[in-house]
C-alpha positions as CSV (number, residue, x, y, z in Angstrom):
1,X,-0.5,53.7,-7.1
2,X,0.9,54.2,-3.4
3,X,0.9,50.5,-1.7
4,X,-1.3,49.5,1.1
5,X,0.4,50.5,4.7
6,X,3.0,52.8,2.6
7,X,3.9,56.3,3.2
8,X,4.4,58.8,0.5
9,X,6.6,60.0,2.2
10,X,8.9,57.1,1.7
11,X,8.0,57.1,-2.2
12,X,11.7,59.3,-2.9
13,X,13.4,56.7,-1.1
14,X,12.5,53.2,-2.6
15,X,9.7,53.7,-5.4
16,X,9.5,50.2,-6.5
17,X,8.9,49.1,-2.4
18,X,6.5,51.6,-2.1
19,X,4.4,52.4,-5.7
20,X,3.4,50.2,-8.1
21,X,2.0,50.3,-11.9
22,X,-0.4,48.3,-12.9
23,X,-2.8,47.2,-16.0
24,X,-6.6,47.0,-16.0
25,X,-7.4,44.0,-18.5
26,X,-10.1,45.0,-21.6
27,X,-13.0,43.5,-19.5
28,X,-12.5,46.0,-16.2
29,X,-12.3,42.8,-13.9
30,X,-8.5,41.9,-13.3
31,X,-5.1,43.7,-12.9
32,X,-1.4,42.8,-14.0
33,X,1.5,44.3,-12.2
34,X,3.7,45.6,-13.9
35,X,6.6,46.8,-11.8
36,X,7.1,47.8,-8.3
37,X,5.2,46.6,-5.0
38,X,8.4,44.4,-4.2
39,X,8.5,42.2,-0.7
40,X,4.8,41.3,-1.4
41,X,3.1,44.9,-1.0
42,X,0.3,45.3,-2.4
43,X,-2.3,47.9,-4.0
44,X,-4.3,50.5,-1.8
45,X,-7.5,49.5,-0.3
46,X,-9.1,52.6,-2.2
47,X,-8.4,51.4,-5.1
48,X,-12.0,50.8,-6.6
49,X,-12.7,54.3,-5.4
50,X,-9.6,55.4,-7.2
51,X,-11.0,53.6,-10.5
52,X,-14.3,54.3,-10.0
53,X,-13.6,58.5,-9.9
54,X,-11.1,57.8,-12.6
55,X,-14.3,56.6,-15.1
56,X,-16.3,59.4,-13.9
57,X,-13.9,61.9,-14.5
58,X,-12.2,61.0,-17.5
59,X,-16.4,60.7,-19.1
60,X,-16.6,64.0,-18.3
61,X,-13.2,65.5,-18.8
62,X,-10.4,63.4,-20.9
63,X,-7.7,65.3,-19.7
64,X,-8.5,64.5,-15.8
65,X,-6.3,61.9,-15.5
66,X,-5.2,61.9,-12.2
67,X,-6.9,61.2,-9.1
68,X,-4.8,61.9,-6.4
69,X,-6.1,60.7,-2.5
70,X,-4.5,62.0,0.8
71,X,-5.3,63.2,4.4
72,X,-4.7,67.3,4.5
73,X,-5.1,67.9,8.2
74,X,-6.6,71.5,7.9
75,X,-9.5,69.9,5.3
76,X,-10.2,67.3,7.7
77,X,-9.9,69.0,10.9
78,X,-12.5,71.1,9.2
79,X,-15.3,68.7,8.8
80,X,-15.3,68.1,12.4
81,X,-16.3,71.9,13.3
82,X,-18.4,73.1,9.9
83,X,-21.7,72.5,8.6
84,X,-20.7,69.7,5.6
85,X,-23.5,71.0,3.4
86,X,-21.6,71.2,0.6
87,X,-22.6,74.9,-0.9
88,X,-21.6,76.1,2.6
89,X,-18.5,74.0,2.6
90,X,-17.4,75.4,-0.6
91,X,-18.4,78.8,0.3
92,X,-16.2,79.0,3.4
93,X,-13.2,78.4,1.2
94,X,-13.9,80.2,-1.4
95,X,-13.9,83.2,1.1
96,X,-10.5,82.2,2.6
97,X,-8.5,82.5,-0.2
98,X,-8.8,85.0,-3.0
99,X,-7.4,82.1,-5.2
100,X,-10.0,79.4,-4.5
101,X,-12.5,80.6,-7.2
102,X,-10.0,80.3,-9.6
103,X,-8.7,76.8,-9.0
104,X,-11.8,75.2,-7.9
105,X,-14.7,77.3,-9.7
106,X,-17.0,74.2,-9.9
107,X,-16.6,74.0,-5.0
108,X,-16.4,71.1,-3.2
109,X,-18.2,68.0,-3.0
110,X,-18.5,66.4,1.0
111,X,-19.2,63.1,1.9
112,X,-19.9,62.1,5.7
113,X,-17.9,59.8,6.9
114,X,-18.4,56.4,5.5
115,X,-16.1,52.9,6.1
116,X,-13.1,53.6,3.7
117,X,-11.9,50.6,1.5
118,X,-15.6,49.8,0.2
119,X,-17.5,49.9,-3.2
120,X,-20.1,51.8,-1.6
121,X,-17.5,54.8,-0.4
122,X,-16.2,54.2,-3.9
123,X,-19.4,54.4,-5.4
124,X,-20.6,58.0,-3.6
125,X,-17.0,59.3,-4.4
126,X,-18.0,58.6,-8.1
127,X,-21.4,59.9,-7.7
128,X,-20.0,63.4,-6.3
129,X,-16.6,63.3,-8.8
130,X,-19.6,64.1,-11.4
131,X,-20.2,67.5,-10.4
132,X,-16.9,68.5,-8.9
133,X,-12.9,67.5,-8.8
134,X,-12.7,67.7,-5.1
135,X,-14.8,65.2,-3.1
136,X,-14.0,65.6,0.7
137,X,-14.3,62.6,2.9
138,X,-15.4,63.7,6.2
139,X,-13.2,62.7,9.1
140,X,-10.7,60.8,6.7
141,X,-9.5,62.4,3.6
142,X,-9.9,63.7,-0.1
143,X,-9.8,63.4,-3.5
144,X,-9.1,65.6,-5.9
145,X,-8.4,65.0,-10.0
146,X,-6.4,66.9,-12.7
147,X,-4.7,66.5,-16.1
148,X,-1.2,65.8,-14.3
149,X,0.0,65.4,-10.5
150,X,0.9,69.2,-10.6
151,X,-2.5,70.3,-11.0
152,X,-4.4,67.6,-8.9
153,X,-1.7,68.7,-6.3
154,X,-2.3,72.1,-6.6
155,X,-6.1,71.4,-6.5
156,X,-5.9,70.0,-3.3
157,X,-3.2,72.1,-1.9
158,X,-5.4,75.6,-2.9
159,X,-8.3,73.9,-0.7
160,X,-6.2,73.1,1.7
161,X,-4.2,76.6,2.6
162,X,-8.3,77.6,2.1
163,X,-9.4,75.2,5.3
164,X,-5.9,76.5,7.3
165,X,-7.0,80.2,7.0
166,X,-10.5,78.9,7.8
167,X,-9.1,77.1,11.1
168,X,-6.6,79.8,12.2
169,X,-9.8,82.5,12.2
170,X,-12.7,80.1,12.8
171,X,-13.0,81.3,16.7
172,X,-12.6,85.1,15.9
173,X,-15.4,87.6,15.5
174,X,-15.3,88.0,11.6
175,X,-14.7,92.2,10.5
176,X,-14.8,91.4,6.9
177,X,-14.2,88.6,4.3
178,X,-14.5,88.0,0.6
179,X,-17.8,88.6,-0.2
180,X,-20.0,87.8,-3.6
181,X,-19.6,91.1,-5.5
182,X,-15.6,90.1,-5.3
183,X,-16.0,86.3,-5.9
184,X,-18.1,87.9,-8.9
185,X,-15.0,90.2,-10.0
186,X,-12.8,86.7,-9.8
187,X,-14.9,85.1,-12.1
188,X,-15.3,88.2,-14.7
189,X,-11.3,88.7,-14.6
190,X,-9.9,85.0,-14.7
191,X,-12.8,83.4,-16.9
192,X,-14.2,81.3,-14.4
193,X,-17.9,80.5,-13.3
194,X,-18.6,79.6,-10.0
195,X,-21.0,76.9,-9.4
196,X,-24.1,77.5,-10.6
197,X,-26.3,79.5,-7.5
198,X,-23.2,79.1,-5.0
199,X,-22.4,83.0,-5.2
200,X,-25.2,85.3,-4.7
201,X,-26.6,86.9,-8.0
């Protein structure tokens, strides 16, 4: 996990100043370091909602074992000017991007914004990690989980060109977008189902 105060972008330079692995003990109440966080760094201050979404999702999906958390400045910029009800949310990108079905099929799960670096933030990610692998947190940031970085990267990068389109076009009179008979056709021809009653029967 990325240390409190690092960048990732400083991760290719000096991994063992800026990452460090760590072991949960058998009772879920302490941590051993293992390696890295030299010069006294330290763990993230999400890291209870990291292991918090990690339980969820590995409950309801084994293979999810990464949960990945950054700030993608289309995503957030978004929740400043849509509605964050989360069909709608979800909708809007799925309509940006012919791709977003596909990669995200079950949407997106939005929290308003909450203080970050708490159990309770950690416990509402949780809550919505049930139902989806992307859990927005409004005005700050999101989460999103996969069987390896490459696909929780991809996840969140997919949602993310979604909320750029959304931005770029947001103040434009709309002639025509992806509508439900199409998301329909996505699902049909790449094997995915949309959330259940988020595209139009």
């Amino acid at each position: 996990m990325t240390g409190t105060g690092k960048y990732f972008k400083n991760v290719q330079f000096d991994p063992e100043e800026n990452l460090g692995l760590f072991r949960i003990n058998e009772y879920g109440d302490g941590a051993e370091l293992l390696w890295g966080y030299k010069n006294k760094g330290k763990f993230t201050s999400e890291l209870p909602a990291h292991l918090m979404s990690h339980e969820v999702r590995l409950r309801i999906d084994p293979e999810n074992r990464v949960v990945m958390h950054c700030h993608p400045t289309n995503l957030l910029a978004m929740t400043y000017v849509h509605d964050l009800d989360e069909k709608a949310f979800t909708r809007t990108l799925w309509q940006m991007s012919t791709e977003s079905i596909v990669v995200f099929p079950d949407g997106v799960n939005v929290l308003p914004w909450m203080l970050c670096g708490t159990n309770e933030i950690g416990e509402a990610t949780a809550e919505k990690m049930k139902t989806a692998r992307i859990v927005v947190w409004a005005q700050h940031g999101i989460y999103g989980c996969g069987k390896d970085l490459d696909e929780a990267f991809g996840l969140i990068e997919t949602a993310e060109k979604a909320a750029e389109i959304y931005m770029k076009i947001a103040h434009l009179p709309l002639k025509q977008t992806i509508t439900d008979e199409a998301l329909h056709q996505m699902e049909e021809r790449f094997g995915v189902k949309g959330r259940d009653g988020w595209v139009d029967a």
